[in-house]
Each structure stands twice: as C-alpha cells, then as structure tokens.
C-alpha positions in Angstrom: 116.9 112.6 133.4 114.3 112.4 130.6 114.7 109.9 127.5 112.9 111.2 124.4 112.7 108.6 121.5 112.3 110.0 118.0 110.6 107.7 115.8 108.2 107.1 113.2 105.7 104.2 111.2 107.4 104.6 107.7 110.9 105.6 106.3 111.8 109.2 105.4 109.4 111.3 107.3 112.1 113.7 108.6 113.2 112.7 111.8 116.5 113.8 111.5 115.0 117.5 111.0 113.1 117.0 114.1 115.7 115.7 116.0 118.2 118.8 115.2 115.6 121.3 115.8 114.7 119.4 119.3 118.3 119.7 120.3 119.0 123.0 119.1 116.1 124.7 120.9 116.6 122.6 124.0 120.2 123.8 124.3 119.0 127.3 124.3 116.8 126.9 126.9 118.9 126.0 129.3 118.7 122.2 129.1 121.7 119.5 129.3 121.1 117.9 126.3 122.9 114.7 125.6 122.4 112.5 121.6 122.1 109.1 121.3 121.3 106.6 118.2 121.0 103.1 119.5 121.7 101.7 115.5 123.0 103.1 112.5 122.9 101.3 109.1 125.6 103.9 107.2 128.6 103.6 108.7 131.4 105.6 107.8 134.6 105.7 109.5 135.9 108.2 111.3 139.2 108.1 112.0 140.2 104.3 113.5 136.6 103.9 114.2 133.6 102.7 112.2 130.2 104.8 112.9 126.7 105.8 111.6 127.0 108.9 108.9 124.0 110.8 110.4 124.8 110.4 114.1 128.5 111.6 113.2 126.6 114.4 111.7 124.4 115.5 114.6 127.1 114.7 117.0 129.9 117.4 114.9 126.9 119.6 114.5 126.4 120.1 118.1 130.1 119.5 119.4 128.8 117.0 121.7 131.8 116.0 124.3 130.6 112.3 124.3 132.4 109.8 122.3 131.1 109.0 118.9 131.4 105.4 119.6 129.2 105.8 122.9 126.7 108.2 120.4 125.6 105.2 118.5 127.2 101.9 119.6 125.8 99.1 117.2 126.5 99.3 113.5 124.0 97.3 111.4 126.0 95.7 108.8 124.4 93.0 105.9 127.3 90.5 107.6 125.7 90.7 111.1 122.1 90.1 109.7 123.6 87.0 108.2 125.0 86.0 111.1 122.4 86.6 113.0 119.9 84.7 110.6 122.7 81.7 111.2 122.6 82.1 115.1 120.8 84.3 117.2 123.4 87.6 118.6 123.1 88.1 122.2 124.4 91.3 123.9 123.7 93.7 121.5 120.9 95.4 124.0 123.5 94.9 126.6 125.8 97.1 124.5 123.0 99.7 123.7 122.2 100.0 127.4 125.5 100.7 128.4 126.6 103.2 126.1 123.2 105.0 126.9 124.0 105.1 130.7 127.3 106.8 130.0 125.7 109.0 127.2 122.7 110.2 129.7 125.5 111.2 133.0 124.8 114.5 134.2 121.9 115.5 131.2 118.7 116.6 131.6 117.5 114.7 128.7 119.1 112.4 125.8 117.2 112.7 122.2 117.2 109.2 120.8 116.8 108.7 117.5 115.5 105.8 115.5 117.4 105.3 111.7 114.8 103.9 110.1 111.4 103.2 111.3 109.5 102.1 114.4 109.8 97.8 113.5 113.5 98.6 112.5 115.6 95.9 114.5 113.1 93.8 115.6 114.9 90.5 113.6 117.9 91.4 116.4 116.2 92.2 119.2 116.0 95.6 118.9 112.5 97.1 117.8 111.6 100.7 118.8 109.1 98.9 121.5 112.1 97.2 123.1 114.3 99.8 122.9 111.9 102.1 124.6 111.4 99.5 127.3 115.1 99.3 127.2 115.7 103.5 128.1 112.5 104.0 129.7 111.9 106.8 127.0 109.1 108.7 126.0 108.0 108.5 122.1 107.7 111.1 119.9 106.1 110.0 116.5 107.0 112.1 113.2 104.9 110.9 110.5 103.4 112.5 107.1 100.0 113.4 107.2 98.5 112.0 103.4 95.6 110.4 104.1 93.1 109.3 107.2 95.1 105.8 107.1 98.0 108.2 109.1 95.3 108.5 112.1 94.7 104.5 112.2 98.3 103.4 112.2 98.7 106.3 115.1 95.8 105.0 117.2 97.2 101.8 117.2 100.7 102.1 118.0 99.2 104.0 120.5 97.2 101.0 122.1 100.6 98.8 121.7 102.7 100.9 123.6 100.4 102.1 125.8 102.0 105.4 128.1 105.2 105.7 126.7 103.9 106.5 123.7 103.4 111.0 124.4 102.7 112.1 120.7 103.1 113.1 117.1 105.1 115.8 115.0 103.4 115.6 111.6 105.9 117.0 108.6 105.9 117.2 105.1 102.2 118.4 105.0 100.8 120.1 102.0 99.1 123.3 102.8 95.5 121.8 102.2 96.0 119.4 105.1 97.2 122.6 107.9 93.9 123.8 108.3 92.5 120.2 108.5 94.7 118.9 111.3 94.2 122.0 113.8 90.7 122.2 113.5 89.9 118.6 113.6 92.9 115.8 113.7 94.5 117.2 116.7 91.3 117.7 119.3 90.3 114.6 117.7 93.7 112.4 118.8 93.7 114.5 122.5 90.3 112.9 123.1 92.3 109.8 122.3 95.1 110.9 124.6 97.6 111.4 121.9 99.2 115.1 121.6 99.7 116.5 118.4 102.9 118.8 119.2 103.1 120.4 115.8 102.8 120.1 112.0 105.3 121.5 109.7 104.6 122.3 106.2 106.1 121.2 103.2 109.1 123.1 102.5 111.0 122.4 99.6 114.3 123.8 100.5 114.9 121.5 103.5 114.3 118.6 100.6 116.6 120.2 98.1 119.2 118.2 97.1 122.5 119.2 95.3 122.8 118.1 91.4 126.9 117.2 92.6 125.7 115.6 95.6 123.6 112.8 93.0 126.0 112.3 91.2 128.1 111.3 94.0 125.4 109.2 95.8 124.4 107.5 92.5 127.8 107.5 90.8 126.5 108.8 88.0 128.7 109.8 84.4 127.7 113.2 83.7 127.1 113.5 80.1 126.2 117.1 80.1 126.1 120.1 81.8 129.3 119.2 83.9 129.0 123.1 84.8 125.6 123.2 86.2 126.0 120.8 88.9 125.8 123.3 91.1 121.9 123.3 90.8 119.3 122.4 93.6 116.5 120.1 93.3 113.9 120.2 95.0 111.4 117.8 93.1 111.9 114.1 91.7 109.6 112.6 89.0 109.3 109.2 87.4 109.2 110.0 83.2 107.1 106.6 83.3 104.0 107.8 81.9 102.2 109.3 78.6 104.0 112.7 77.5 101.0 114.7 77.8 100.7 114.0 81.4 104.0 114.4 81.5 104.5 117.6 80.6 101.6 118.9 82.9 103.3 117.5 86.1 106.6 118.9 85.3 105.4 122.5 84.6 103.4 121.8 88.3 106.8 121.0 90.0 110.0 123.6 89.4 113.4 122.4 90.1 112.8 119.0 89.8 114.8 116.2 88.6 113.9 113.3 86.3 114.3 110.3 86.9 114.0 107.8 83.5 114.7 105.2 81.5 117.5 105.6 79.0 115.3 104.6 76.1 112.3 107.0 76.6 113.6 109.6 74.4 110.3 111.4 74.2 110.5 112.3 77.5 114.0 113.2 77.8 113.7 115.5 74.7 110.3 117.3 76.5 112.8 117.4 80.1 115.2 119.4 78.6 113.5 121.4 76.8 111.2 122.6 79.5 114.2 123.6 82.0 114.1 120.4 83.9 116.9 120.7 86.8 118.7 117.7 85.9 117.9 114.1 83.6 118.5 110.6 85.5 118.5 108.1 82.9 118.4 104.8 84.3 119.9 101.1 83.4 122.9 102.5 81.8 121.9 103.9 78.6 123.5 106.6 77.0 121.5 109.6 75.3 121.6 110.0 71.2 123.3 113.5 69.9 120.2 115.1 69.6 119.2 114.8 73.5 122.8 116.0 74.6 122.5 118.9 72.2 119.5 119.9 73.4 120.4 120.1 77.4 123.9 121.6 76.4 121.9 123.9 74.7 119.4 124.4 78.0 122.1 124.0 80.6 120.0 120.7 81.8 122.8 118.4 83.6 122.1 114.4 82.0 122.9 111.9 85.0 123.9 107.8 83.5 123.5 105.1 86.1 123.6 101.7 86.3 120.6 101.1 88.3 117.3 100.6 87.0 114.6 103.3 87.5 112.6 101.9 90.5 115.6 101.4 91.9 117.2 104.9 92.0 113.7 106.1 92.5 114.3 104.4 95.9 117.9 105.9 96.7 117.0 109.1 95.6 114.2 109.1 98.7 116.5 108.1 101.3 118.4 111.6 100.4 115.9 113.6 100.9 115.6 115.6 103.5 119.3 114.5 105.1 121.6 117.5 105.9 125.3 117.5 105.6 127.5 120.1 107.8 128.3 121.7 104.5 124.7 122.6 104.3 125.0 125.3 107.2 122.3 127.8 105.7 120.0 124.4 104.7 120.2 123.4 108.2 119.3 126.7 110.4 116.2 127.2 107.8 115.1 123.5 108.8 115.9 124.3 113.1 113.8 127.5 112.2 110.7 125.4 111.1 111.0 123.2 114.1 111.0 126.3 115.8 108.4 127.8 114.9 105.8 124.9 114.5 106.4 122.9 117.5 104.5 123.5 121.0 107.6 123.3 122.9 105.9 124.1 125.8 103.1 121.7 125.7 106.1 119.3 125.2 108.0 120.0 128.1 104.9 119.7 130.0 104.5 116.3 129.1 108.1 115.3 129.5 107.9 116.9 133.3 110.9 119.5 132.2 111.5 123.2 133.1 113.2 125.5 131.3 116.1 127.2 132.6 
C-alpha cells in the first residue's frame, strides 16, 4: 500500500484540485484508492457527527465506503489550541494513526491531504514532517510558481525531509512562466533530485466564485442587484489605490469583484460604471443614492460587510479555488486539467505503482 501526502509551503495553492484530480484518475486506472485528511479546521456536522467541510466534500464526491469520522479524525477547533497552549494534548497522533490503518485496509494507495500548509499543526504535534514520518507517505508539493524564491523554499524542504519528499505540482502559473519551467526549472530541480510532475496554468474558471456564494461566506446585505447574484467571479481587486490606476487594472481583469472601503466613493462610482461583477464595500458602510443608482442601473450587485477590507481580502482567498458538490461542471473542468498536465506515469513510477 502506497501513502501519497499532498501538501504545500503556503496557503491556497490548490491542493484540493490536485487531490480530486489524483483520485479521480487513479480510480480509473484500476487503483484502490482510499482518502484520508489527518486535520480539518472547518468542521461542519454531518448528521450526529462533527467533521471537516472539504474532506466531507471529497469523501461524497467519490462515494467513498469509509466512515467520514475515520476520513478525517481530528477536528482543529480554537478551544483545543487553548487547551493545548494550557497543557500539552497527548494522543492526537495516536488517533490519526489509527483511523489511517483502518482508512488504508485493502487500498492500493490513500491520498492524504494537508488543510492548510506544510508547518500546519506543528504547535500540537502534528506538522506535515511528523505526519509523514507518522504514515510513511511520500510528499507531493503543489505550490505557485511567482518568482525564483518558489525554487529555494523547494530545495530546502527538500534537504529537511530528505527521501520522502518525491516532488512538485506547480498550479496557478501564468502563461509567461509555462515555457520557463519546462525548459529550465524542471531539468534544473531533477539534477537536484526533485521531479517536477506537472504545471497547470492559470485557469480562471476553477477560481470562479459565485456572487450568492459571497454573500453567504461574508454575510453580506445586498444593497443592489439582488437579481444578479447569479454572476461568477473570477477576479478580486483591492480599490486601495489612485483611480487612474484603478481603472487600468480593472479593464485588465474581467469578472472581477471589488473589494473596498465604504467611503471610497470614487472608486465605487468608476466599479460600477465599468461593468465590475460585483462591489464589496468594507467596514459596514452603506453606499449614497447616487452609487446604488448607478449599479441598479448597470446590474452591478453592491455587497455591505462588517469586516474591514484587509480582512475580507483574506476570507475571500481562502474561497478560491474550493469546489462544492453543487459545482459538478466546475469540478470535471478542474479533474480535466489535472488530467491533462500531470505526468501520471512518471508518478506512478516513483510511487512503485502499476496500473491496472
């Protein structure tokens, strides 16, 4: 039985993505393919039971026969960092290990997937380095290739964990950067015994996110357009600048949302006028008559939170790129990408498998 560990350096690069096109593909080649996320930090309850909302996901996507409570058995909760900050927990790893054991009987491989980043869980015990000690799993990196910084933090995880550690799925990359890390990154990190097993390119539908579905993760008050809610977005920007610039990145980026602060007028006036998706205005501040008249008049939903701007800046990125099992068409467009851009059968080499 082979453990593969999905995980990356930062937050959001799109292992869930990863993770559903892994198992998808791997059940249609033949493979026993058990899921398993050691920690969750949205729970959600399902039924009696309390669980993580994007392991319940995966597990109803692929009608997995194992319990949900065995899929991801430790819930982490803002009471037990408390406690634990009071007193140390013991036998959470005991927990973890046992679920797994029953989660991997009779499969030919588990997918594990990490929630947030590599150095999540360390505080309890439970950092990606000792979980993967924990499962004897392989690690599979997904990270965003930006800059040449990427490469470094790669390299070194790579000298912390040594073998275990087989490769990296880089997603999210912008076109300019595809030609780049074929011809040059990828031989380059081989040499280093680190195997690039695909990069995916920046596709803006798998980030969309549904005007309703902000509304409902922000609790927003609609103030307008309470009929266009059915809009996508598939770009966010800050209205924190001059509105010069301003304008110039928003004609750059269709579909996009902004996100700003309920007295910048200016830039709420040149939003909706220039067919903005939707307006987020921040720290609870309500738009004058001539702004709602002006995005009745373009159909531009405005969006009223509490929160101030940084702040739903940073809840809008942890949507993006998560899937819900209304989201069926979403979902086999993002298992197609996987498909398509990852060496599958480089992979298997590396994980010793054989496909049926």
């Amino acid at each position: 039985m082979v453990t593969l560990y999905i995980t990356s350096i930062e937050r959001y690069t799109g292992k869930d993505l990863i993770t559903i096109g892994l198992i998808d593909r791997l059940r249609r080649d033949g493979f026993r393919v058990g899921y398993f996320k050691p920690m969750g930090h949205f729970p959600i309850k399902v039924e009696s039971m309390v669980t993580d909302k994007d392991a319940w996901l995966i597990h109803r996507l692929f009608e997995m026969e194992d319990a949900i409570e065995l899929t991801c058995p430790v819930i982490i909760t803002q009471d037990l960092i408390m406690q634990n900050y009071e007193q140390d927990i013991t036998g959470l790893g005991e927990r973890i290990e046992g679920a797994f054991k029953k989660i991997s009987d009779q499969k030919d491989i588990v997918v594990v997937s990490c929630d947030t980043n590599f150095s999540d869980g360390s505080s309890l015990g439970l950092s990606g380095s000792q979980l993967i000690k924990l499962l004897n799993a392989h690690a599979l990196f997904v990270e965003r290739y930006e800059s040449h910084s990427c490469i470094d933090f790669v390299l070194e995880i790579k000298k912390v964990l040594g073998g275990p550690m087989i490769g990296v799925v880089f997603n999210k990359v912008e076109a300019v950067y595809l030609e780049e890390l074929k011809g040059f990154v990828t031989p380059f990190l081989h040499r280093r015994d680190v195997e690039v097993f695909g990069s995916l390119p920046m596709d803006t539908s798998v980030g969309s996110i549904g005007v309703r579905e902000l509304v409902d993760h922000l609790g927003a008050d609609v103030v307008s357009g309470k009929d266009r809610l059915d809009r996508s977005v598939e770009n966010f920007l800050v209205g924190a600048m001059q509105v010069d610039k301003f304008i110039t990145y928003l004609l750059k980026r269709p579909s996009s949302a902004v996100i700003v602060g309920g007295d910048r007028t200016d830039i709420q006036l040149v939003a909706a006028e220039n067919n903005a998706t939707c307006l987020i205005l921040s720290g609870n501040l309500y738009p004058n008559e001539i702004i709602v008249a002006r995005a009745e008049a373009k159909g531009v939903p405005i969006l009223v939170v509490r929160d101030d701007t940084y702040t739903v800046a940073k809840n809008v990125e942890a949507m993006v790129g998560k899937f819900s099992l209304g989201e069926r068409e979403k979902i086999d467009h993002g298992i197609k990408l996987v498909d398509e851009a990852l060496d599958f059968k480089k992979l298997y080499k590396h994980l010793n498998l054989e496909s049926q």
